[in-house]
KELO-702116 format. One record per atom (N, C-alpha, C): x, y, z; residue in one letter. Coordinates in steps of 0.1 Angstrom, whole numbers, padded with zeros to 4 digits, always signed. Each point is the difference from the previous one (the first is absolute). Last residue first. Example, Ala and Ser with C-alpha at 12.3 -4.5 7.8 and 13.67 -1.06 7.14 Angstrom:
KELO-702116
+0128-0022+0071s+0009+0011+0000s-0008+0011+0008s+0003-0057-0001a-0009+0012+0000a+0009+0012+0000a
END
This chain:
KELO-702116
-0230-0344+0007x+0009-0007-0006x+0011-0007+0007x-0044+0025+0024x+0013+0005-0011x+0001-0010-0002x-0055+0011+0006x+0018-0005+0007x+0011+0001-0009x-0050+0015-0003x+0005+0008+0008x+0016-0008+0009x-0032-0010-0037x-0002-0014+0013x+0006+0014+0012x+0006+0014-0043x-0013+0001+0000x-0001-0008+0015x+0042-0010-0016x-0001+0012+0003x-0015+0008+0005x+0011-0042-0013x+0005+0000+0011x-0003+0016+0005x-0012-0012-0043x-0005-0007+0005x+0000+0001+0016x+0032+0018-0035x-0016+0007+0004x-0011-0010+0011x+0056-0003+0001x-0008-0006-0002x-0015+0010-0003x+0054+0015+0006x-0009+0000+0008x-0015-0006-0011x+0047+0015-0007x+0001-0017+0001x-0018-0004+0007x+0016+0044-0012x+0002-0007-0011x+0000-0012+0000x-0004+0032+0034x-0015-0002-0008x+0004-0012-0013x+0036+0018+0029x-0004-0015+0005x-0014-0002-0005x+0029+0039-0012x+0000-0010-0006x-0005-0014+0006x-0001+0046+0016x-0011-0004-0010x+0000-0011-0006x+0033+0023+0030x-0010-0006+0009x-0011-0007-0012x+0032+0028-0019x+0007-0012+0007x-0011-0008+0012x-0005+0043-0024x+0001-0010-0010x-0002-0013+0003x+0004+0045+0023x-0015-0007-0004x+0001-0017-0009x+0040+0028+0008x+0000-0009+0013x-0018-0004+0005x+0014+0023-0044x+0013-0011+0003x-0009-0007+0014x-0015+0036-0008x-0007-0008-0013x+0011-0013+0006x+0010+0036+0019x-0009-0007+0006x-0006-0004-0011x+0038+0015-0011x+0007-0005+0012x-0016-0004+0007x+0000+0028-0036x+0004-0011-0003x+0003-0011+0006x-0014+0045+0008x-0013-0011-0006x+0006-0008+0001x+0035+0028+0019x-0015-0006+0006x-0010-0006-0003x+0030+0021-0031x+0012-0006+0009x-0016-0012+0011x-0010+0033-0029x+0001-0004-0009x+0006-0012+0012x-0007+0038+0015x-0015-0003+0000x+0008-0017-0008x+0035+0028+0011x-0006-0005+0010x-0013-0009-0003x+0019+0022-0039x+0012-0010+0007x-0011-0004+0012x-0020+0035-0013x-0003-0009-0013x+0005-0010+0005x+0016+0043+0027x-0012-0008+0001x-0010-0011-0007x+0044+0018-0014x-0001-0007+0016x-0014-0004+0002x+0006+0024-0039x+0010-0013+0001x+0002-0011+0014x-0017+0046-0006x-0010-0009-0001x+0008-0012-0003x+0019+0025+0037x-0003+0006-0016x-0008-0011-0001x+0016+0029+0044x-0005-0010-0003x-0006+0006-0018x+0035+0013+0046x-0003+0009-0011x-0010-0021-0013x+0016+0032+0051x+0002-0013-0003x-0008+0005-0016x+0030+0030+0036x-0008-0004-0010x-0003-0008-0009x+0020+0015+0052x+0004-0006-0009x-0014-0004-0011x+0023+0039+0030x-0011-0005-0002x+0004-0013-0013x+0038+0024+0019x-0011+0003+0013x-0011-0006+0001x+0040-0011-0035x-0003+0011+0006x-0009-0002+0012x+0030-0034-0032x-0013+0003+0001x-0006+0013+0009x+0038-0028-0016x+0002+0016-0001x-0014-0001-0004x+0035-0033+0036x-0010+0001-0014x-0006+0011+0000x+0028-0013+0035x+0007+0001-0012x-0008+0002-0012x-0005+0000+0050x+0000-0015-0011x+0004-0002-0009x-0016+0039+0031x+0014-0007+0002x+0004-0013-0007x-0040+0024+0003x+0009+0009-0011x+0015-0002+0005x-0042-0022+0023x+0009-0001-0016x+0006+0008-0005x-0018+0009+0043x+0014-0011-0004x+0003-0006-0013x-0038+0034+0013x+0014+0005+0000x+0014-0012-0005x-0054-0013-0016x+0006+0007+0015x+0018+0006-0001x-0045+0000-0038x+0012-0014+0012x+0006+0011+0004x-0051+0002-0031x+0011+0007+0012x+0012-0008+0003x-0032-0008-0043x+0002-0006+0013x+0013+0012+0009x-0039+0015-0041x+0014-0010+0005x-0002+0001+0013x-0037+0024-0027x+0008+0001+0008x+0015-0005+0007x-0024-0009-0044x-0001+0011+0003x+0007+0001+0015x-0011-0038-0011x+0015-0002-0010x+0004+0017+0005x-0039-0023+0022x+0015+0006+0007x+0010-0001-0013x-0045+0006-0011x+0005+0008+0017x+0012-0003+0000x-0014-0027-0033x+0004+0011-0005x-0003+0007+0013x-0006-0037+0010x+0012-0004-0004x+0004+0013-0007x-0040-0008+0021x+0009-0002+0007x+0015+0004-0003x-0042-0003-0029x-0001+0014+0009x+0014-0002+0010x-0006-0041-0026x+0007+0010-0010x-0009+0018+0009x-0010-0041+0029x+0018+0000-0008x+0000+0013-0013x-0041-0016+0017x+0005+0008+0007x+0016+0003+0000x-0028-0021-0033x-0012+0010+0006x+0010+0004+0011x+0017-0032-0027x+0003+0015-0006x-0011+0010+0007x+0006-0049+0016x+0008+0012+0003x+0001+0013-0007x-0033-0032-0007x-0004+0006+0012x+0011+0009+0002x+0004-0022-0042x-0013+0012+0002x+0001+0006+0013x+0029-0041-0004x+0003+0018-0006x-0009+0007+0000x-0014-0035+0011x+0010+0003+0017x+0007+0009-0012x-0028-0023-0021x-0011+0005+0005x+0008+0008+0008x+0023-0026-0022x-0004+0007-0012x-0013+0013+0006x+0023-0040+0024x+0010+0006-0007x-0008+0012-0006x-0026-0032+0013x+0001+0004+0010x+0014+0011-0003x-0013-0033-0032x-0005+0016-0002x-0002+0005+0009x+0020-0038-0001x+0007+0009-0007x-0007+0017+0000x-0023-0048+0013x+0014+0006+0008x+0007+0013-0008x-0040-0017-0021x+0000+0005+0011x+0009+0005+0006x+0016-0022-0035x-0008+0011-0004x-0009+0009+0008x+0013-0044+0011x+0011+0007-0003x-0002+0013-0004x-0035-0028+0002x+0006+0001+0015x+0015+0002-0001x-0027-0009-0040x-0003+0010+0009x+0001+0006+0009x+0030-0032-0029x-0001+0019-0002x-0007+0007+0010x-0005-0049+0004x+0011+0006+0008x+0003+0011-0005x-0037-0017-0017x-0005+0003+0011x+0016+0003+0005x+0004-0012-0043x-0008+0013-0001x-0005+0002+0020x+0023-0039-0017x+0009+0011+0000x-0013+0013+0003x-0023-0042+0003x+0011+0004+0009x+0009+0008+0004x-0042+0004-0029x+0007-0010+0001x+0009+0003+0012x-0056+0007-0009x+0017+0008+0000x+0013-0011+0003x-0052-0005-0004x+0004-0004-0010x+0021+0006+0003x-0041-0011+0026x-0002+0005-0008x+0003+0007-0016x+0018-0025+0043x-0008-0006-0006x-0009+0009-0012x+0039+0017+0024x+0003-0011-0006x-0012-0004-0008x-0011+0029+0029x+0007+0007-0013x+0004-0009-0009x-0011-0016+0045x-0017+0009-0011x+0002+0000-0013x+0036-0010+0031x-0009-0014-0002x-0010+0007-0009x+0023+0034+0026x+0010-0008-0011x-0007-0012-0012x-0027+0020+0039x+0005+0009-0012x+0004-0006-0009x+0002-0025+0039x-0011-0003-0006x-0004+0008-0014x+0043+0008+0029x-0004-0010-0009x-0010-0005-0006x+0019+0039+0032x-0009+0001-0014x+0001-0015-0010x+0021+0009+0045x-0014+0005+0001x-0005-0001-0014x+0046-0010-0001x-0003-0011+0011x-0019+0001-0003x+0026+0036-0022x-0003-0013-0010x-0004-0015+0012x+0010+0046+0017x-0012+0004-0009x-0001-0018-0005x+0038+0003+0028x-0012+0000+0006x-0015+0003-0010x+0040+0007-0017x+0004-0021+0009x-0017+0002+0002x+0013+0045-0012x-0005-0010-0009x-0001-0015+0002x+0015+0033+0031x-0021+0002-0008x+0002-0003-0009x+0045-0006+0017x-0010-0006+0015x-0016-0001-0011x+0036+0024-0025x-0001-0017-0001x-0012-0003+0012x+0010+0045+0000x-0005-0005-0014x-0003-0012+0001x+0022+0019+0040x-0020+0001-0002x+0000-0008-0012x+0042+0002-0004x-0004-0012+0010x-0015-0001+0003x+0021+0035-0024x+0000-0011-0005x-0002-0012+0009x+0012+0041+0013x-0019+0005-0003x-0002-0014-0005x+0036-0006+0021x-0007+0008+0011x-0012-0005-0004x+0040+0005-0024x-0002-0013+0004x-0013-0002+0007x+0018+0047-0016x-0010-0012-0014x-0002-0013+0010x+0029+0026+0026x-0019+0000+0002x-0003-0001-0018x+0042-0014+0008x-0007-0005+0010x-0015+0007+0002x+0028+0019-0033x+0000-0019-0002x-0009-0004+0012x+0015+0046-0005x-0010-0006-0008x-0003-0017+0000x+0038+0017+0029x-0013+0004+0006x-0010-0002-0011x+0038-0013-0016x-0004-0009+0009x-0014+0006+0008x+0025+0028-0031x-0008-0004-0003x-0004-0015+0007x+0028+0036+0013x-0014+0000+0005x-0013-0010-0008x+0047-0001-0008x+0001-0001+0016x-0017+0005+0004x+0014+0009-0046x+0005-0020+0004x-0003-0003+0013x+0002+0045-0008x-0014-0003-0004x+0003-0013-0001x+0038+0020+0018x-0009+0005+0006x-0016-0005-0003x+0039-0006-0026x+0002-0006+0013x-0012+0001+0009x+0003+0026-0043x-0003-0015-0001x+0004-0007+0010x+0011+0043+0008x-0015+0002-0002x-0004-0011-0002x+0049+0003+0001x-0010+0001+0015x-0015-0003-0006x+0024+0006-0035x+0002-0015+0004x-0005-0007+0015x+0000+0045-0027x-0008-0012-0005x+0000-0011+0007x+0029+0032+0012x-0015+0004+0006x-0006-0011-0006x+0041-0008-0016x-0002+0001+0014x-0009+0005+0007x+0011+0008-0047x-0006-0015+0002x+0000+0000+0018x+0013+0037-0031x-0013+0002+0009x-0003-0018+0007x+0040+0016-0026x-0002+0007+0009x-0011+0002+0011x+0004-0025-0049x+0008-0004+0013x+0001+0007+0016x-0029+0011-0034x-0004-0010+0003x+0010-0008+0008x+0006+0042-0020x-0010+0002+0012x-0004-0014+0007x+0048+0008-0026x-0013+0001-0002x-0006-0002+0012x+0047+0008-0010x-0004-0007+0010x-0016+0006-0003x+0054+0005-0025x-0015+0004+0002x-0009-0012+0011x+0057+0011+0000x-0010-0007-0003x-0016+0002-0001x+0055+0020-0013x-0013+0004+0010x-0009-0012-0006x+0043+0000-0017x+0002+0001+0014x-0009+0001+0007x-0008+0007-0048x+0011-0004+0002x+0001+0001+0017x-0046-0002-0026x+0011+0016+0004x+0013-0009+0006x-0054-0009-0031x+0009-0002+0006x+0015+0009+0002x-0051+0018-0005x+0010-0008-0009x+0008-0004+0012x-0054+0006+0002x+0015+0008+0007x+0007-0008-0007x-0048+0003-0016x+0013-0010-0003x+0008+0011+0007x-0040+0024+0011x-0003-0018-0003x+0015-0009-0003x-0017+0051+0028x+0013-0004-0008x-0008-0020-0001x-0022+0033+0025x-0002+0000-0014x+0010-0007-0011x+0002+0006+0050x-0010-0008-0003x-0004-0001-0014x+0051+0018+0015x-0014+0006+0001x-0006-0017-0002x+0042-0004+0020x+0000+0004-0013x-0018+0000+0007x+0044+0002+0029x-0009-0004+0002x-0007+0006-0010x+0051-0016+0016x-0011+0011-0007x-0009-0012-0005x+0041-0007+0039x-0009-0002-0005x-0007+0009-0011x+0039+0010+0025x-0002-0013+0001x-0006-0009-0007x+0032+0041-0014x-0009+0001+0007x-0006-0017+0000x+0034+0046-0015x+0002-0014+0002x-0014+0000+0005x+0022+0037-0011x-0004+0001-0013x-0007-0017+0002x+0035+0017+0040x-0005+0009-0011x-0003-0012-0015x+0017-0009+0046x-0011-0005-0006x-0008+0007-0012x+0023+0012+0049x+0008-0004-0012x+0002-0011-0012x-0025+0019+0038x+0002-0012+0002x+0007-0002-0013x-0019+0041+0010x+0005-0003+0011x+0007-0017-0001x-0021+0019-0037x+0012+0012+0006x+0009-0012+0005x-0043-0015-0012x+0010-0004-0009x+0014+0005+0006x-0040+0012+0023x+0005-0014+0003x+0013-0001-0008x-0021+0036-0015x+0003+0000+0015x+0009-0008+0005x-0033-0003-0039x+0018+0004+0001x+0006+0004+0006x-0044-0019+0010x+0007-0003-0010x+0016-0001+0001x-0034+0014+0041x+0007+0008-0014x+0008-0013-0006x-0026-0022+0038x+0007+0014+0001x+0001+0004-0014x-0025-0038+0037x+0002+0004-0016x+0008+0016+0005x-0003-0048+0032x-0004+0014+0003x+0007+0004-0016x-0017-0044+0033x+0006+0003-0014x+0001+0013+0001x-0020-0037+0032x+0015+0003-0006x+0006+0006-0007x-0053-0008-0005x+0012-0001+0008x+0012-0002+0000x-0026+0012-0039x-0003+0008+0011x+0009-0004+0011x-0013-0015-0045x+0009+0010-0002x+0003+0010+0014x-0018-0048-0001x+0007+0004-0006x+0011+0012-0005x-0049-0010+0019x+0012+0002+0008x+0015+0000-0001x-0048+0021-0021x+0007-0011-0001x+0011+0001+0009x-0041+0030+0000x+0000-0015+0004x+0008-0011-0004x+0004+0056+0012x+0002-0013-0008x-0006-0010+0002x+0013+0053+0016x-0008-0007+0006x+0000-0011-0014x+0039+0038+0014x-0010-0009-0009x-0005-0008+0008x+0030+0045+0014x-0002-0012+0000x-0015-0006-0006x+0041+0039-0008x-0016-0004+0001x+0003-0016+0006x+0037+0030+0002x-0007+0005-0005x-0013+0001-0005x+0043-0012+0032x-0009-0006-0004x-0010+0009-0007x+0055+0001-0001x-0014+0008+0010x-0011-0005-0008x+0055-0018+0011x-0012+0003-0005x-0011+0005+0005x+0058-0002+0004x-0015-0002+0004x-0012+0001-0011x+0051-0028-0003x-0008+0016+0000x-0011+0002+0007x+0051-0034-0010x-0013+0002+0006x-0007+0011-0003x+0039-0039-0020x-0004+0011+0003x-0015+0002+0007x+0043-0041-0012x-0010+0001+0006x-0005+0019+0003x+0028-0030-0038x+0000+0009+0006x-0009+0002+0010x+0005-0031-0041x-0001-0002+0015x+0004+0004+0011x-0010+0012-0047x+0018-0003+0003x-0003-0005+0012x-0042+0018-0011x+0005-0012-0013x+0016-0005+0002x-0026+0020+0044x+0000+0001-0020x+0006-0007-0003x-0027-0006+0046x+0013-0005-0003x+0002+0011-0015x-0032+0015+0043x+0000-0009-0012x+0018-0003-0003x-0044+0030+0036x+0016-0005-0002x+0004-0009-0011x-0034+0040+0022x+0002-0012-0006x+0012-0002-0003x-0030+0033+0038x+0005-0007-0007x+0003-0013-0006x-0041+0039+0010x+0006-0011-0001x+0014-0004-0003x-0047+0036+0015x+0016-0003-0009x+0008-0009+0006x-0057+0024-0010x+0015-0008+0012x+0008-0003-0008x-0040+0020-0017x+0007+0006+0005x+0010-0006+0004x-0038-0029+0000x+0001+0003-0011x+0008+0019+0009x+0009-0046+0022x-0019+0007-0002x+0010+0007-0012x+0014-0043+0030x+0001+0010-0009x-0007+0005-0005x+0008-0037+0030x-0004+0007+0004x+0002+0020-0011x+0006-0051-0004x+0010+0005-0003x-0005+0012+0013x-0031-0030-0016x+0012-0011+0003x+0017+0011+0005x-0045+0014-0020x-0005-0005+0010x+0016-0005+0009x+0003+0020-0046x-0002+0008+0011x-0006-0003+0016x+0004-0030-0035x+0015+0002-0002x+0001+0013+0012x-0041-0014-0012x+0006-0013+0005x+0013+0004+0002x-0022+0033-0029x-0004+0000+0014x+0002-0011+0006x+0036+0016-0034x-0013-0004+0000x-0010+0000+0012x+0042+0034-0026x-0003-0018+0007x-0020-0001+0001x+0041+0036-0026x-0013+0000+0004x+0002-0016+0004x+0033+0042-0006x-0001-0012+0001x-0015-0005+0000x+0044+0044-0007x-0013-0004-0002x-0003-0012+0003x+0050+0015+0016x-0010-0007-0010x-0014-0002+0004x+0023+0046+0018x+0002-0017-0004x-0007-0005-0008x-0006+0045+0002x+0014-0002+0001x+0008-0014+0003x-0045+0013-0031x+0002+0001+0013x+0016-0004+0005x-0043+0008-0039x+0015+0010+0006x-0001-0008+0013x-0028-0030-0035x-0006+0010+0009x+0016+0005+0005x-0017-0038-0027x+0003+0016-0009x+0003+0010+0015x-0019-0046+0004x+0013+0000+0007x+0008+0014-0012x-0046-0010+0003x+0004+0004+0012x+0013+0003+0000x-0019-0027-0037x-0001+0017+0000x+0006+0012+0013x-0011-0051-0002x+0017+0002-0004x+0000+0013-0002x-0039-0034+0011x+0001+0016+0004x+0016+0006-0001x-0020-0044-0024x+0008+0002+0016x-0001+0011+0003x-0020-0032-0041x-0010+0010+0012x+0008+0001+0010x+0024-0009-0047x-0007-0008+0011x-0002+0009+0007x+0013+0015-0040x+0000-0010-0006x-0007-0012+0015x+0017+0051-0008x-0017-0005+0002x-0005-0011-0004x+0047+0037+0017x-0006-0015-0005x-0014+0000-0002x+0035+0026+0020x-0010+0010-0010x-0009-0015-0004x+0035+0000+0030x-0012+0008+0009x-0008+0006-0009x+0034-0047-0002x-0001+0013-0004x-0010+0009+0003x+0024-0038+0029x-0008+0000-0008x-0003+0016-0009x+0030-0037+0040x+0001+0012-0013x-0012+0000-0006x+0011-0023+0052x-0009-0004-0016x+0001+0014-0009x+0022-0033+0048x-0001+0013-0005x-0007+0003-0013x-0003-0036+0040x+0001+0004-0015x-0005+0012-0002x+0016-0020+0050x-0010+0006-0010x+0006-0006-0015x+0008-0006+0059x+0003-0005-0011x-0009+0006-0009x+0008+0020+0047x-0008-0007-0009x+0006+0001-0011x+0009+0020+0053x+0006-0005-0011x-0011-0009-0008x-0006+0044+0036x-0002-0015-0003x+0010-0001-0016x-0009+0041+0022x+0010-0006+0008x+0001-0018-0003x-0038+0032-0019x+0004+0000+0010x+0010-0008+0010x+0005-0011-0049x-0015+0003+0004x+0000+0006+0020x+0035-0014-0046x+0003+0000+0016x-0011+0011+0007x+0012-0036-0043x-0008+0009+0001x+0002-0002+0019x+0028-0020-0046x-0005-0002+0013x-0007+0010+0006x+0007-0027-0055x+0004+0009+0010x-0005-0001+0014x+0004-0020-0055x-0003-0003+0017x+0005+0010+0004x-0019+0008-0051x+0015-0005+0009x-0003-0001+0015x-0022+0007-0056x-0005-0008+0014x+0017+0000+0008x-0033+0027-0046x+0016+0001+0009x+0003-0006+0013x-0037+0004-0043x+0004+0004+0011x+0014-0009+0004x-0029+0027-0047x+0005-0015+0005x+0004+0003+0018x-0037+0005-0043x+0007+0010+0009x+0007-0010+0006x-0035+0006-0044x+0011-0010+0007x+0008+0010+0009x-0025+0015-0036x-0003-0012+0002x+0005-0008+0005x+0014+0047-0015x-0010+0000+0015x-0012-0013-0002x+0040+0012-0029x-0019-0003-0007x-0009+0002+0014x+0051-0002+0009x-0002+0011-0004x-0018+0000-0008x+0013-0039+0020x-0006+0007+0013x+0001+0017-0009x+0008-0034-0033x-0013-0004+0004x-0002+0009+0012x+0042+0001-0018x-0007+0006-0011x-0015-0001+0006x+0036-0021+0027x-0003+0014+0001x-0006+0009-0011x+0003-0049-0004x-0009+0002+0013x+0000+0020+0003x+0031-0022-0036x-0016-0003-0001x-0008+0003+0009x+0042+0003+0006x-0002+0013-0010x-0016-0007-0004x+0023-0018+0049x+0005+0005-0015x-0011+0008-0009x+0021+0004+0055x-0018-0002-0013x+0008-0001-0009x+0031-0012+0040x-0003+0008-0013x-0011-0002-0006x+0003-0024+0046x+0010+0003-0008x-0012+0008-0008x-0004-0033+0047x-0002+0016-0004x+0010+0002-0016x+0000-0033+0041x-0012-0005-0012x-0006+0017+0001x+0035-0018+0037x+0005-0003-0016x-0011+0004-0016x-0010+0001+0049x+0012+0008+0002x+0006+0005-0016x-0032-0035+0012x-0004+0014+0005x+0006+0009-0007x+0001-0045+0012x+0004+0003-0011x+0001+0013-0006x-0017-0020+0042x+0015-0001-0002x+0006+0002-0012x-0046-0005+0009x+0005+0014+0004x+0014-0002+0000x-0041-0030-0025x+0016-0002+0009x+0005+0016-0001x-0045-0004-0014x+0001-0013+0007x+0014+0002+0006x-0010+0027-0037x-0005+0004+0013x+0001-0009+0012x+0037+0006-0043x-0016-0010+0004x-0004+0004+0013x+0037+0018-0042x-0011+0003+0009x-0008-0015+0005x+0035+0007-0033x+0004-0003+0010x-0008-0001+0012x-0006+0013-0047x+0002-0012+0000x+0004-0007+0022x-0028+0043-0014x+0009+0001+0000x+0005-0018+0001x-0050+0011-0012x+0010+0001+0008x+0016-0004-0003x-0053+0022-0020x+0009-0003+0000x+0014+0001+0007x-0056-0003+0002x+0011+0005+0004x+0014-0006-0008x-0062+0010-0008x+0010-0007+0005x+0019+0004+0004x-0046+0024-0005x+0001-0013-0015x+0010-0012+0003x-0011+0024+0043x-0007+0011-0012x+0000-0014-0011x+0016-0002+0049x+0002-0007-0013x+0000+0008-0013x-0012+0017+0047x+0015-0002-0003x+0004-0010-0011x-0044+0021+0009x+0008+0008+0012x+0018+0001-0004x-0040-0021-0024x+0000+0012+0002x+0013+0013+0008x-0009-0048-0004x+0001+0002-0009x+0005+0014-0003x-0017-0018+0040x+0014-0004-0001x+0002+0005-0017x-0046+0004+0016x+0010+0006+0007x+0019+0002-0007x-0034-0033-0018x-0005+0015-0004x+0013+0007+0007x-0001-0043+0018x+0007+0003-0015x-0001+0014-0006x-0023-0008+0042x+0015-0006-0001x+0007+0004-0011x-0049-0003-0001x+0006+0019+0007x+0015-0002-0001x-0023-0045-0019x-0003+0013-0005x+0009+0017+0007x-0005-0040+0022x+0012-0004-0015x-0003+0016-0006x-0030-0005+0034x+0017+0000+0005x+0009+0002-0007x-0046-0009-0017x+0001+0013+0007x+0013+0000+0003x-0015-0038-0007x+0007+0002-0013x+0002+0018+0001x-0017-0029+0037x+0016+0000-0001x+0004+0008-0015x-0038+0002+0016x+0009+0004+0008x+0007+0003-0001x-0034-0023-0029x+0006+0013+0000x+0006+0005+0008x-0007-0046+0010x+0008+0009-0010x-0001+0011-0007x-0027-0010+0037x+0017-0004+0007x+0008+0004-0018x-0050+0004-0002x+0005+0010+0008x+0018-0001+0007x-0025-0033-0027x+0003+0015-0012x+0004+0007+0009x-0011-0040+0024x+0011-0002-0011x+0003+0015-0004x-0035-0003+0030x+0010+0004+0003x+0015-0003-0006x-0047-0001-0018x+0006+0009+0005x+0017+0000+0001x-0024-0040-0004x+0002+0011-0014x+0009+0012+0005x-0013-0025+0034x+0012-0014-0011x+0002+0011-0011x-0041+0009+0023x+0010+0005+0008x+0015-0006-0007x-0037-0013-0019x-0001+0011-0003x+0012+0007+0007x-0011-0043+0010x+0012+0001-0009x-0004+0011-0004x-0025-0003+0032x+0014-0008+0007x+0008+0004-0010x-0049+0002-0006x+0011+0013+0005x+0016+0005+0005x-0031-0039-0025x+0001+0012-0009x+0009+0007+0011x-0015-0036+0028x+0012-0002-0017x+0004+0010-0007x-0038+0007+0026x+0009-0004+0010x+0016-0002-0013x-0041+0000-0018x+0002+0016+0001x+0013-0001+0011x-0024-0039-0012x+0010-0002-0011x+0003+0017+0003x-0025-0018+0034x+0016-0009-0004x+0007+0004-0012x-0045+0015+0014x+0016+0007+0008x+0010-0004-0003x-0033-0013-0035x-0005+0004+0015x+0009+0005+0001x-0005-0028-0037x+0002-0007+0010x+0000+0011+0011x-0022+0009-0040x-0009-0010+0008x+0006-0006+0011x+0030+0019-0033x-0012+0016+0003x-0011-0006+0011x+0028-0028-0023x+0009+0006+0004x-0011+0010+0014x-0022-0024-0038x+0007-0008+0009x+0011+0007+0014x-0015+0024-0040x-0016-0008+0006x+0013-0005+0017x+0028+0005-0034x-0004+0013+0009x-0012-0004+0005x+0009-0033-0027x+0013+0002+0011x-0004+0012+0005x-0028-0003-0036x-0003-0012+0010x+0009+0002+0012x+0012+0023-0038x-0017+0006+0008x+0002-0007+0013x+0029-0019-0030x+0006+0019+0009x-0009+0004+0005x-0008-0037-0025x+0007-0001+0007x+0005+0009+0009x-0020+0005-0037x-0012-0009+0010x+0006-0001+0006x+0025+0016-0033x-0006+0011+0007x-0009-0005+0011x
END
């Protein structure tokens, strides 16, 4: 405890220098907790989103299905079996209906996916309710990306064109019936949803379907002959994987201003132990030993760490709860990127983070208090009191 006094004495007597230090890595504090709650904000709305929208508990796909290769397209639709249509009759599971088609948007030609879905569902947040609606074409709902790109407003009618199941090429119109606002993009561009069994009619596809999509409540989905289950953890690893791209890539920006505050660190200690040799020489002669005078000037260094969280929680935690509350605005162009973060992005900080950071930073300047200390160990009392090095 003589020791901790003393080192603060000490600390507290060096002036600007040692409040100069405090503020640098208070800023080191900060702006760590503030870059990863960012990011963990991102991971966080991404996944929330996508969950919600088009995973739910997860999917079961048609063996033939892979989103990645559209040449397969054609082929990756068959028969629900009897286990999957017990779970969408439990309205635990709805399944949809994926077939390429062509959309002839004011005189324009566009490649699409056409998308079956049932209009009673409540297994994902799609507004499929719309598509209940009388109308002498096919009902449809698209997205607002899908309506930027197309020039299609809600009322308009559309032709679509598709292969069925005998590779028959047939056409119809459609009448837009709502258009959805989303932050995932996924279910939005390119794509346009219609009636279930609509789809099934027209594409000669009765009772068939690409994918089903089982409730959030559902824990062991059983296994299903031809259909493969695809948990949340496989389905989501690709936001995970941006988001861990993303903080690997910013964590260089933490590296270099730790390098920053850690360099003040080392500089005011080289320099504390050059000026304070006759100190050194006192302590020695008095009776302190060697190890005990390099704790104190370690124990100094460190608590510049300890004093730079104090200062940051004086303006960092008013900072940081403003903006968890208000989020970060971005700009229109991201919502071209693919990520299903919306308009504001909400960064979201736990105490695990902020413990991690404080915990992360003592240690890294204890460490780099450390290393300047060891030349007291070779350093003479005699020489030292004389006010000379070793």
């Amino acid at each position: 405890m003589t020791l901790f006094k003393l080192a603060f004495k000490n600390l507290l007597g060096a002036g600007i220098r040692t409040w100069l230090n405090v503020v640098v890595l208070s800023l080191s504090f900060v702006v760590i907790i503030w870059m990863q709650g960012l990011y963990k904000g991102m991971n966080n709305q991404a996944v929330t989103s996508t969950i919600d929208v088009i995973y739910a508990g997860g999917q079961y796909w048609q063996e033939s299905y892979d989103p990645y290769d559209p040449l397969t397209l054609q082929d990756a639709h068959g028969v629900l079996p009897d286990e999957l249509k017990s779970l969408i009759k439990k309205e635990e599971a709805t399944a949809l209906l994926i077939i390429q088609g062509t959309a002839y948007p004011q005189g324009r030609m566009m490649n699409l996916l056409i998308k079956g879905i049932a209009p009673d569902q409540k297994i994902i947040s799609i507004p499929s309710h719309f598509l209940d609606k009388e109308t002498k074409d096919i009902p449809a709902v698209i997205g607002t990306r899908m309506s930027e790109s197309t020039g299609l407003k809600k009322g308009d009618t559309v032709t679509l064109r598709w292969r069925d199941a005998n590779g028959t090429f047939d056409a119809r119109d459609a009448t837009i019936v709502q258009v959805m606002r989303t932050t995932v993009q996924t279910i939005d561009q390119g794509q346009i949803w219609v009636p279930l069994e609509r789809l099934r009619e027209l594409s000669r596809m009765e009772g068939e379907a690409t994918l089903v999509i089982v409730d959030k409540d559902i824990a062991n989905p059983s296994k299903t002959e031809g259909w493969e289950f695809k948990s949340l953890d496989f389905l989501l690893q690709d936001i995970k994987q941006l988001v861990q791209t993303k903080t690997a890539g910013a964590s260089i920006f933490y590296v270099i201003l730790l390098l920053l505050a850690m360099l003040a660190i080392f500089n005011t200690q080289v320099l504390s132990i050059f000026r304070r040799r006759k100190e050194i020489g006192t302590l020695m002669a008095i009776g302190f030993t060697r190890a005990k005078v390099i704790w104190l000037f370690t124990i100094e260094g460190a608590m510049h760490a300890v004093l730079a969280a104090l200062v940051a929680a004086l303006y960092g935690i008013p900072f940081l709860t403003w903006f968890s509350k208000t989020g970060w605005s971005l700009p229109e162009s991201v919502d071209s990127y693919g990520f299903a973060i919306g308009e504001k992005l909400f960064p979201v900080y736990s105490a695990g983070l902020v413990i991690g950071t404080t915990v992360l930073v003592l240690v890294v300047t204890t460490i780099v208090s450390f290393i300047p200390t060891r030349k007291i160990a070779k350093l003479k009392p005699t020489d030292a009191l004389r006010g000379k090095s070793s």
